[in-house]
ROSE-4610 file (N, C-alpha, C; in Angstrom, 1 decimal, always signed):
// ROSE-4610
residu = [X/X/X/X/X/X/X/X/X/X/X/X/X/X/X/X/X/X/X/X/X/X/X/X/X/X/X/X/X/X/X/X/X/X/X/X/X/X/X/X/X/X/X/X/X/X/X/X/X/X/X/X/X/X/X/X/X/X/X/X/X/X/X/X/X/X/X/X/X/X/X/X/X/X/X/X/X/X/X/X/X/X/X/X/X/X/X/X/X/X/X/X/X/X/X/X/X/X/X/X/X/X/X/X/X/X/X/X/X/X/X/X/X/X/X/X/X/X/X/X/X/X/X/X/X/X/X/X/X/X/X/X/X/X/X/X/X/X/X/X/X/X/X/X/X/X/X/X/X/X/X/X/X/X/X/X/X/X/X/X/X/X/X/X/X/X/X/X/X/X/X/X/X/X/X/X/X/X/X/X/X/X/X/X/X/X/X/X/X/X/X/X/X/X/X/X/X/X/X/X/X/X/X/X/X/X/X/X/X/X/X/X/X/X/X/X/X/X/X/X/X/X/X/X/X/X/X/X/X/X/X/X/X/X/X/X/X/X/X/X/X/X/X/X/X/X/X/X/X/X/X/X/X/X/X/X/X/X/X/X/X/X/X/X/X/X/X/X/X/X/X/X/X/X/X/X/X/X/X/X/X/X/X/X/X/X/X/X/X/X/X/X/X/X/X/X/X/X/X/X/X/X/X/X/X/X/X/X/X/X/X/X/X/X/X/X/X/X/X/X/X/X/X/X/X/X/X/X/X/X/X/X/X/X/X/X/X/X/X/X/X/X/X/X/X/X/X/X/X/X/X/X/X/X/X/X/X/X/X/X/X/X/X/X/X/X/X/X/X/X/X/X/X/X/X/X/X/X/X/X/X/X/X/X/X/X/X/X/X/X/X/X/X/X/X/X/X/X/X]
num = [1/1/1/2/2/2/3/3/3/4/4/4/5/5/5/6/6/6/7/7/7/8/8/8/9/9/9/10/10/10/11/11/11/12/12/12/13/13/13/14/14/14/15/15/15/16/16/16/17/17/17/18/18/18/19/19/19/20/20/20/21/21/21/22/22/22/23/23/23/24/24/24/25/25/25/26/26/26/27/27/27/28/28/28/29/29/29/30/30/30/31/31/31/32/32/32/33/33/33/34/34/34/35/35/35/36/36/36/37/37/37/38/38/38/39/39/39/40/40/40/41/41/41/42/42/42/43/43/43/44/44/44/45/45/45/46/46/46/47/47/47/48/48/48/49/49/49/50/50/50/51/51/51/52/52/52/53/53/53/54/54/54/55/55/55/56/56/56/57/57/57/58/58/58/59/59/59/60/60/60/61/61/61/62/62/62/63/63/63/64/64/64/65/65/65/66/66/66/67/67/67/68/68/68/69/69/69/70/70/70/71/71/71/72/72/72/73/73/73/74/74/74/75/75/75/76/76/76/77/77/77/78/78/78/79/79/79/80/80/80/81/81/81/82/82/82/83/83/83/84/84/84/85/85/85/86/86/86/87/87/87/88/88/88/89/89/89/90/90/90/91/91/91/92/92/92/93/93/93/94/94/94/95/95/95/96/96/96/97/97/97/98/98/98/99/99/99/100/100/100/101/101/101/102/102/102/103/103/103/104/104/104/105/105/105/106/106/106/107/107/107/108/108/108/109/109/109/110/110/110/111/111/111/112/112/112/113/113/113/114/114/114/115/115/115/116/116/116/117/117/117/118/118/118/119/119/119/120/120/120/121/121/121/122/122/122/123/123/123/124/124/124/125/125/125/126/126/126/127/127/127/128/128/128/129/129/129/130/130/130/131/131/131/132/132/132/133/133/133]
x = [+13.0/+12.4/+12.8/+11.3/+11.9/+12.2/+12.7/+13.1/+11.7/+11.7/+10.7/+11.1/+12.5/+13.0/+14.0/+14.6/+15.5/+16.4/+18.1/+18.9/+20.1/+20.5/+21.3/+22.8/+24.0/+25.2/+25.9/+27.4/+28.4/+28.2/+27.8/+27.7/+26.7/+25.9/+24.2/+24.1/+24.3/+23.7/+22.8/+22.1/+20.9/+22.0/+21.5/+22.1/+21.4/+22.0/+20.7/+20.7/+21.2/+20.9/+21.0/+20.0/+19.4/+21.1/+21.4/+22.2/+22.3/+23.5/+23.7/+23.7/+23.0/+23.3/+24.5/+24.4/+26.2/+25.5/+26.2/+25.7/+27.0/+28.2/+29.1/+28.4/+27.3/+27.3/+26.5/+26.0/+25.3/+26.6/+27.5/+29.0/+29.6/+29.5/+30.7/+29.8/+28.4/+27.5/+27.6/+27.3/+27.6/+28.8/+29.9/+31.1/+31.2/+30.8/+30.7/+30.3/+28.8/+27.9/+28.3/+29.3/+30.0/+30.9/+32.0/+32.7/+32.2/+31.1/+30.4/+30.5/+30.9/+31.2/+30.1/+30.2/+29.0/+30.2/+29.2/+29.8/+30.7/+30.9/+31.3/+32.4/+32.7/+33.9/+34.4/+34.0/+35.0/+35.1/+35.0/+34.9/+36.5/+36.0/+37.6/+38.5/+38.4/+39.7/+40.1/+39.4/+39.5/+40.1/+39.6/+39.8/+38.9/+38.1/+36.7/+35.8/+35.3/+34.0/+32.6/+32.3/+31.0/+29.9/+29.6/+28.6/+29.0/+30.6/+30.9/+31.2/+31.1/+31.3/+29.8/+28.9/+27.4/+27.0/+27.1/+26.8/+27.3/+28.8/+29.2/+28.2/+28.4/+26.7/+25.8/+25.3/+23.8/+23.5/+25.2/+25.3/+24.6/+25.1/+24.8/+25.6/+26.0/+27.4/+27.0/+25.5/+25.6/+26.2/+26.4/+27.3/+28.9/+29.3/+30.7/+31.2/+32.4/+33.6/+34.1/+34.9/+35.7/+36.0/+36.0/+36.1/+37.3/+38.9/+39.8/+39.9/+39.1/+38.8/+38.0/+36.8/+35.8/+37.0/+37.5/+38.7/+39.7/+39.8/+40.9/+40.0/+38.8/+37.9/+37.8/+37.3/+36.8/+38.1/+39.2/+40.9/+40.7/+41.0/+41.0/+40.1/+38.4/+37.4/+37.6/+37.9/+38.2/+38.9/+40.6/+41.0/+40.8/+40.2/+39.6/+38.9/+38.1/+37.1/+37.6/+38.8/+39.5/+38.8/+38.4/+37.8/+39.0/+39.0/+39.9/+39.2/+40.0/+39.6/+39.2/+40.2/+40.3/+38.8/+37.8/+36.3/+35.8/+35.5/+34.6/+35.1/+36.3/+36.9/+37.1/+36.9/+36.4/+35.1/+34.4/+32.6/+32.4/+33.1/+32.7/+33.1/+34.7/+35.2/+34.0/+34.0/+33.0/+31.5/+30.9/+29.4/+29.1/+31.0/+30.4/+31.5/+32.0/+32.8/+33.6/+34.7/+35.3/+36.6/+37.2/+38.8/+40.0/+40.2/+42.2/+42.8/+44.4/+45.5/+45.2/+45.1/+45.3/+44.2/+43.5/+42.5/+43.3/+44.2/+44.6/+44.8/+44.8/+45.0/+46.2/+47.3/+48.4/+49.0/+48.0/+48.2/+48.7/+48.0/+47.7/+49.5/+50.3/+51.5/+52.5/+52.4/+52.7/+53.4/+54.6/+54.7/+53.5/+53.1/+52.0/+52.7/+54.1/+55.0/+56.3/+57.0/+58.1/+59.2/+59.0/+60.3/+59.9/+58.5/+58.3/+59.0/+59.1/+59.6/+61.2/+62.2/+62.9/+63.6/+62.7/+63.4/+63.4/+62.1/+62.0/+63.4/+63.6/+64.2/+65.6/+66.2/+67.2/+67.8/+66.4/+65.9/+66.4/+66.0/+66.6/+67.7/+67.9/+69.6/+70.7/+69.8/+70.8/+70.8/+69.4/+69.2/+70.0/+69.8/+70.6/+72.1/+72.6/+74.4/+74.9/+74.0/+74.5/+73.7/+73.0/+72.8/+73.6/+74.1/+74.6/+73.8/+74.0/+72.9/+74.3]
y = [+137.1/+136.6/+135.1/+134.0/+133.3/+132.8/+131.4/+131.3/+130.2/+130.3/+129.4/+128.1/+127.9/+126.6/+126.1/+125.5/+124.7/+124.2/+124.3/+123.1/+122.3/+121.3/+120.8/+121.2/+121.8/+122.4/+121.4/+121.5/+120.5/+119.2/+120.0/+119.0/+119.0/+118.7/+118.1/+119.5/+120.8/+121.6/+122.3/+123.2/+124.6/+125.3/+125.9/+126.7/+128.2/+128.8/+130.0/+130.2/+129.5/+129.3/+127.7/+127.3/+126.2/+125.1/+124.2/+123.8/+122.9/+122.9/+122.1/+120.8/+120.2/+119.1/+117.8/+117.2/+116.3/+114.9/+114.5/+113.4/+112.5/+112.4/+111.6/+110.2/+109.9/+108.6/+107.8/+108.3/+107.2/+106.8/+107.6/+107.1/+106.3/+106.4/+105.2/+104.4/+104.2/+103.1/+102.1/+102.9/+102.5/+101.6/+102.5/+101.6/+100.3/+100.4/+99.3/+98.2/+98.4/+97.3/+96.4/+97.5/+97.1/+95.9/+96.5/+95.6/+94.3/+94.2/+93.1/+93.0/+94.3/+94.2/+94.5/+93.9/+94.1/+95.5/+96.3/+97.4/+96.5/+95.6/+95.2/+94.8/+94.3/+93.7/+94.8/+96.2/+97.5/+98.0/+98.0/+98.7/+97.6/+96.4/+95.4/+95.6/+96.1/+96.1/+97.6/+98.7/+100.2/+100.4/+99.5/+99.7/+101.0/+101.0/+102.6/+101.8/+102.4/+101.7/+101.7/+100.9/+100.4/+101.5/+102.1/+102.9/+104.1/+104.7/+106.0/+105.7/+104.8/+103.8/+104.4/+104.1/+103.5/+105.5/+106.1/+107.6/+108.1/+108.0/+108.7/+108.1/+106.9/+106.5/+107.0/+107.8/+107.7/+110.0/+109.6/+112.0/+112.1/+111.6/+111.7/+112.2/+113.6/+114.6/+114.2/+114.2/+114.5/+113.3/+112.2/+111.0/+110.7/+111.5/+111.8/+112.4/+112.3/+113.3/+114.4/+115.1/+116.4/+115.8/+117.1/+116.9/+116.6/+116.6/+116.1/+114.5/+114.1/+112.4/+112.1/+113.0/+112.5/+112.6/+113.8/+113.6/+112.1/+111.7/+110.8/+109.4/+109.1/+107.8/+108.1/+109.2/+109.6/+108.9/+109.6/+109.0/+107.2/+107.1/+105.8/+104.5/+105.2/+104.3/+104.8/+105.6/+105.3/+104.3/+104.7/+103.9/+102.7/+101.7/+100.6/+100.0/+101.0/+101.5/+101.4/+101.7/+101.9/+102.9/+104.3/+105.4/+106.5/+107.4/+108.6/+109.2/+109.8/+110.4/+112.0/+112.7/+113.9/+114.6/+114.2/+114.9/+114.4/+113.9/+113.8/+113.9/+114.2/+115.3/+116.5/+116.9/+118.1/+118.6/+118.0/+118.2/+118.4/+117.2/+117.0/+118.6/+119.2/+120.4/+121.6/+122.0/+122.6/+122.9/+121.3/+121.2/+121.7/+121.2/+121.6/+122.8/+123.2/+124.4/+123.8/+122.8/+122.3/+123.2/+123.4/+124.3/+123.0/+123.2/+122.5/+123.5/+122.9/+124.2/+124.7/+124.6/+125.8/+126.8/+126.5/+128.1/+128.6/+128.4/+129.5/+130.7/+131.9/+133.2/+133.5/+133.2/+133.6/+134.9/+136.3/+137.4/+137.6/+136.6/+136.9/+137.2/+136.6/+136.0/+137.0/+137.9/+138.8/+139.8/+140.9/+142.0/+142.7/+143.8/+145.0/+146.3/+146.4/+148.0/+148.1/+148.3/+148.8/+147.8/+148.8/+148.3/+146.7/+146.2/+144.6/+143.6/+144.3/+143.7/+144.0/+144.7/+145.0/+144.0/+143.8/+143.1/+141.4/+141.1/+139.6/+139.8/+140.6/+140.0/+139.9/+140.2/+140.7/+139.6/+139.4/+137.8/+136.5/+136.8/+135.3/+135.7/+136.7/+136.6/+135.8/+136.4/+136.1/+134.5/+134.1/+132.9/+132.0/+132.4/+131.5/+131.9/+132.8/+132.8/+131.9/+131.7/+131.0/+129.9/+129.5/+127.8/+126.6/+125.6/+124.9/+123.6/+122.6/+121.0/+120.4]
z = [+131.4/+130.2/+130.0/+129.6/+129.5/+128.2/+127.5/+126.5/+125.6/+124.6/+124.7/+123.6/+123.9/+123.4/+124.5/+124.0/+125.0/+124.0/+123.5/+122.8/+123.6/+122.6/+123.4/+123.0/+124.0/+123.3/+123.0/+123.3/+122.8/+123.7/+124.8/+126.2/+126.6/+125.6/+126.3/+127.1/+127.1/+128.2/+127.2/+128.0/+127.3/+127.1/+125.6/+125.1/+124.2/+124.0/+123.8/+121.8/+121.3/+119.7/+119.4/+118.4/+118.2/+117.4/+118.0/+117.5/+116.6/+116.0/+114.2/+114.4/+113.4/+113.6/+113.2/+113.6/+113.7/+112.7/+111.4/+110.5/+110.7/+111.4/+111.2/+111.6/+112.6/+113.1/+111.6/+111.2/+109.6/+109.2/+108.7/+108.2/+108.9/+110.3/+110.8/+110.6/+110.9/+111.8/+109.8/+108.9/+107.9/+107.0/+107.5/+107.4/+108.2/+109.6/+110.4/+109.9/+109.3/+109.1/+107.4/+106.7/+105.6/+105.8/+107.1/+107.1/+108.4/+108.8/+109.7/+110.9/+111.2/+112.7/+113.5/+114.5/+116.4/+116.5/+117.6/+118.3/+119.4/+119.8/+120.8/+120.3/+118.9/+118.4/+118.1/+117.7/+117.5/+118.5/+120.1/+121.1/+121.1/+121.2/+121.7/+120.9/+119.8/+118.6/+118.7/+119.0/+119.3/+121.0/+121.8/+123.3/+123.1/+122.7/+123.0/+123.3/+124.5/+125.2/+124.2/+124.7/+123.3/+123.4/+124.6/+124.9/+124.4/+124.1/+123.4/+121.6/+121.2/+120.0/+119.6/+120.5/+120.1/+119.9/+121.0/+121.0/+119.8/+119.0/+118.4/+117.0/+117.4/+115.9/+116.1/+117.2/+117.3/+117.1/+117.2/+117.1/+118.3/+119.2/+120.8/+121.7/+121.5/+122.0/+124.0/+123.8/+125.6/+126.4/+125.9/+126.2/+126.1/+125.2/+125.2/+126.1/+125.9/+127.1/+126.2/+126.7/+126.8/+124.6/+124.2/+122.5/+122.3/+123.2/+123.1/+122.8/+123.7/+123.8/+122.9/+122.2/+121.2/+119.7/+119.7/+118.3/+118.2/+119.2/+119.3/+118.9/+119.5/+119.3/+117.7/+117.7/+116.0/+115.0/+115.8/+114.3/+114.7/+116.0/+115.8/+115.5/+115.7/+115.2/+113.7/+112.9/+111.2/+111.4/+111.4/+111.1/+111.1/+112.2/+112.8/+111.6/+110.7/+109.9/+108.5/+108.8/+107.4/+106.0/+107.0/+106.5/+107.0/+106.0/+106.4/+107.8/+108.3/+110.0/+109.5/+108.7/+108.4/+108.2/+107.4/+107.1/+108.6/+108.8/+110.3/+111.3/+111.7/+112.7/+112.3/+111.4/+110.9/+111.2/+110.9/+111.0/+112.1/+113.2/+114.5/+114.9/+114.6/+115.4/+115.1/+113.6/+113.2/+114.0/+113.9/+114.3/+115.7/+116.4/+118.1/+118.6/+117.8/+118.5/+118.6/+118.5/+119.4/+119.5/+120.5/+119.7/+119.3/+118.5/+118.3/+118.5/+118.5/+118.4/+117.3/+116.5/+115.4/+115.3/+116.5/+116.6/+117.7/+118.4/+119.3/+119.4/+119.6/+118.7/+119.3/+118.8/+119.2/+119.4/+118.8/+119.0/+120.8/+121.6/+123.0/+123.5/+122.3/+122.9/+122.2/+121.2/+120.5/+121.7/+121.4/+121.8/+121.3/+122.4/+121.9/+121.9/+122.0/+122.0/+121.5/+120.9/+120.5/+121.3/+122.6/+123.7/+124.3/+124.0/+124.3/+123.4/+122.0/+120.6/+120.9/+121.3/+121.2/+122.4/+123.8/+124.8/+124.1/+123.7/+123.5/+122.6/+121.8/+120.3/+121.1/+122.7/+123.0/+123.7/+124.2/+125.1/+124.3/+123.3/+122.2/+121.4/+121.2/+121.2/+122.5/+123.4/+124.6/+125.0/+124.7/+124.9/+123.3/+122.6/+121.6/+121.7/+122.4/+122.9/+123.7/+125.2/+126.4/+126.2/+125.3/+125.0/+124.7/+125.7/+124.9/+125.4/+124.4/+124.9/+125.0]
């Protein structure tokens, strides 16, 4: 069966539900033009390349790298910006999935039995006895 749309995911690929759309680039491109800067003069004062500067203005995810490296441009082109980082690396996580740590499900790392809870807890006793720095 075929599909009879096509979207673009976090990573520019097809994806099979119509994706959100991302508004942070009006905000930076806006602050930018506030404070008079060329892309080229915030790419040199950010060390972020002008062409990932220019994508993140344009809500151009298929031009970006891995959402680890898009979070980090995002904190440091605010700052640069002298706009809080916190709302639009938010949006950005939100709009594309992205994971941080604090979505990890740490259940994975949980005891699931009695006698798993009883070794770990036996484990860090023993390890907090024969510790020394």
């Amino acid at each position: 069966m075929q599909r009879s749309y096509e979207t673009q995911g976090m990573y520019g690929r097809s994806g099979d539900k119509p994706a959100k759309t991302l508004a942070i680039g009006g905000k930076l491109r806006t602050a930018r033009d506030r404070r008079g800067y060329t892309l080229r003069e915030a790419s040199g004062a950010t060390k972020i390349s002008a062409a990932y500067l220019d994508a993140l203005e344009q809500n151009d995810l298929t031009k970006l790298p891995a959402p680890i490296f898009v979070r980090g441009f995002l904190r440091s082109y605010c700052q640069f910006l002298h706009i809080d980082p916190a709302p639009l690396v938010l949006e950005y996580e939100m709009v594309t999935g992205a994971a941080t740590h604090n979505n990890v499900d740490t259940t994975l790392f949980e005891p699931k039995t009695g006698g798993e809870k009883i070794a770990r807890m036996l484990g860090n006793l023993l390890n907090s006895l024969t510790y020394r720095p």
